[in-house]
C-alpha positions as a Markdown table, in Angstrom:
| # | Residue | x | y | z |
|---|---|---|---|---|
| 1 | Unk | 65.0 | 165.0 | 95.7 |
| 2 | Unk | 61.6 | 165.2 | 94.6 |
| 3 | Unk | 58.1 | 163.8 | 95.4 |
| 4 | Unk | 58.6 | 161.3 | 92.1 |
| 5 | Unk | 62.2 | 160.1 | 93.0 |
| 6 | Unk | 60.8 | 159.5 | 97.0 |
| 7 | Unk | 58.1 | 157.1 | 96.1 |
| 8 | Unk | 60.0 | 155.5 | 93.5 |
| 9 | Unk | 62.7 | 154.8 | 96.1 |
| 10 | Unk | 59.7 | 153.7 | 98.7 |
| 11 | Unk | 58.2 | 151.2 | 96.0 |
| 12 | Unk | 61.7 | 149.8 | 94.8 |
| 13 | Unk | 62.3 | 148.9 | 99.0 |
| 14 | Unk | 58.3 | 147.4 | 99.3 |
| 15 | Unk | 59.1 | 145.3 | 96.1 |
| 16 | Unk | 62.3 | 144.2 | 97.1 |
| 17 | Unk | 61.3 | 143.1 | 100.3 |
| 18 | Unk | 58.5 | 141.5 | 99.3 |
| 19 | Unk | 60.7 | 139.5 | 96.7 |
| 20 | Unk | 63.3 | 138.9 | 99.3 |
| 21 | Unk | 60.5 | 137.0 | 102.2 |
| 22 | Unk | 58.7 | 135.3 | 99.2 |
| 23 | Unk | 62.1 | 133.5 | 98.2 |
| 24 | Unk | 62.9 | 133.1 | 102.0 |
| 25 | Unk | 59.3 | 131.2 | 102.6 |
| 26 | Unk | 59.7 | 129.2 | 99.5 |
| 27 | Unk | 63.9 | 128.5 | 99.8 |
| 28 | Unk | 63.1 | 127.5 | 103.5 |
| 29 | Unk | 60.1 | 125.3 | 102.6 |
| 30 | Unk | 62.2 | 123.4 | 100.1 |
| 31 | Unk | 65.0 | 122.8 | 102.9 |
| 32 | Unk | 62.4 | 121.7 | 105.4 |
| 33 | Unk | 61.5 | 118.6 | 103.1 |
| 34 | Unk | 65.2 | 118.0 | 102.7 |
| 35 | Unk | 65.8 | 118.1 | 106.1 |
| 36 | Unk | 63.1 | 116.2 | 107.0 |
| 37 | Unk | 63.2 | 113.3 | 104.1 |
| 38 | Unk | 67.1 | 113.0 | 103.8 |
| 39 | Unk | 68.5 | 114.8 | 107.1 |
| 40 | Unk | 66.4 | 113.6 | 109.9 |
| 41 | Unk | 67.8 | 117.0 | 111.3 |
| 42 | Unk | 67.3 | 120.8 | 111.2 |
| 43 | Unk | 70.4 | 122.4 | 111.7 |
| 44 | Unk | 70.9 | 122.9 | 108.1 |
| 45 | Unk | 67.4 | 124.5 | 108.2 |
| 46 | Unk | 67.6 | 126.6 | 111.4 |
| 47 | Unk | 71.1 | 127.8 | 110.3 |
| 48 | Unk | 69.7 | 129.2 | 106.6 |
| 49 | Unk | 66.7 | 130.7 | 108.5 |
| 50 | Unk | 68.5 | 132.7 | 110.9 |
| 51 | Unk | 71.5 | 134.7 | 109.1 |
| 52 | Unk | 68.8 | 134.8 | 105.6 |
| 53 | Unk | 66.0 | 136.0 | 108.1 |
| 54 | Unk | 68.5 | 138.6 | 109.6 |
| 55 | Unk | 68.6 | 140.4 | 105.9 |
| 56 | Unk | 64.8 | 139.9 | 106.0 |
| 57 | Unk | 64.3 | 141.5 | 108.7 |
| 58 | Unk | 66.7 | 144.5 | 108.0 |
| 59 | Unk | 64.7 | 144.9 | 104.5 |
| 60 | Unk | 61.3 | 144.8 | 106.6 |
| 61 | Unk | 62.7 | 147.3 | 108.8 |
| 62 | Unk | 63.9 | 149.4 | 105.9 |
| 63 | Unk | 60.7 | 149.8 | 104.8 |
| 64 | Unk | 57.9 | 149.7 | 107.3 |
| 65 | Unk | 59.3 | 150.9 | 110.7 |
| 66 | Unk | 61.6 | 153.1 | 111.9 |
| 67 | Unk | 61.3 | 155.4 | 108.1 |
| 68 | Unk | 60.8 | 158.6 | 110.8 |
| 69 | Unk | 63.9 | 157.8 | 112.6 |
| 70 | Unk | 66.4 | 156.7 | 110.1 |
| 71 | Unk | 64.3 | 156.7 | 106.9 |
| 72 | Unk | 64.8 | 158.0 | 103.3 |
| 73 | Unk | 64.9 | 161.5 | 104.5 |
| 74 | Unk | 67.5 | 161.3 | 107.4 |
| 75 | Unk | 70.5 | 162.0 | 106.2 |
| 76 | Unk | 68.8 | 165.1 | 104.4 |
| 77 | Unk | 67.4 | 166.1 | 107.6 |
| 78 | Unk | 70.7 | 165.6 | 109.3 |
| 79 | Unk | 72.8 | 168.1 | 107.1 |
| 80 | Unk | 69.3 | 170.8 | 107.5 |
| 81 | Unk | 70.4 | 170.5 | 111.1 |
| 82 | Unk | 74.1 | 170.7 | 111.1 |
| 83 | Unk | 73.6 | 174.0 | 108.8 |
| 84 | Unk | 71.1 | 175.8 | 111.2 |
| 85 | Unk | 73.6 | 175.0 | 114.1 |
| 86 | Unk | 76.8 | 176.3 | 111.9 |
| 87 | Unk | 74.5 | 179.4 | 111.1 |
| 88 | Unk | 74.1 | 180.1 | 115.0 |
């Protein structure tokens, strides 16, 4: 894979996430004022922002934190490895 293909892939995860937690604000908002006007409750609310903010926070991960450890590049990595041990 080249330089090119690498960033694209990089860019294509920052968009997406970003996408992703701007719909979760703005989904989460609109449910708030449900839940407050028409509810009187947040279940509904605190239910939608857990399991939505779990695939939030995976795409987050994704992209800003652990790329050294299991990032773009590991499973590349991983097979370098395997082939210097097999050629031991």
């Amino acid at each position: 894979m080249n330089l090119r293909e690498e960033a694209e892939k990089r860019v294509d995860a920052k968009i997406k996430f970003k996408e992703n937690l701007y719909k979760y604000l703005i989904v989460n908002t609109i449910i708030a004022i449900i839940c407050i006007v028409f509810l009187h409750g947040f279940s509904l609310l605190l239910a939608v922002m857990f399991f939505w903010g779990i695939a939030v926070l995976n795409d987050f991960f994704d992209v800003y934190s652990f790329d050294d450890l299991f990032g773009y590049n590991y499973r590349e990595r991983k097979i370098q490895e395997e082939l210097s041990k097999m050629g031991d």
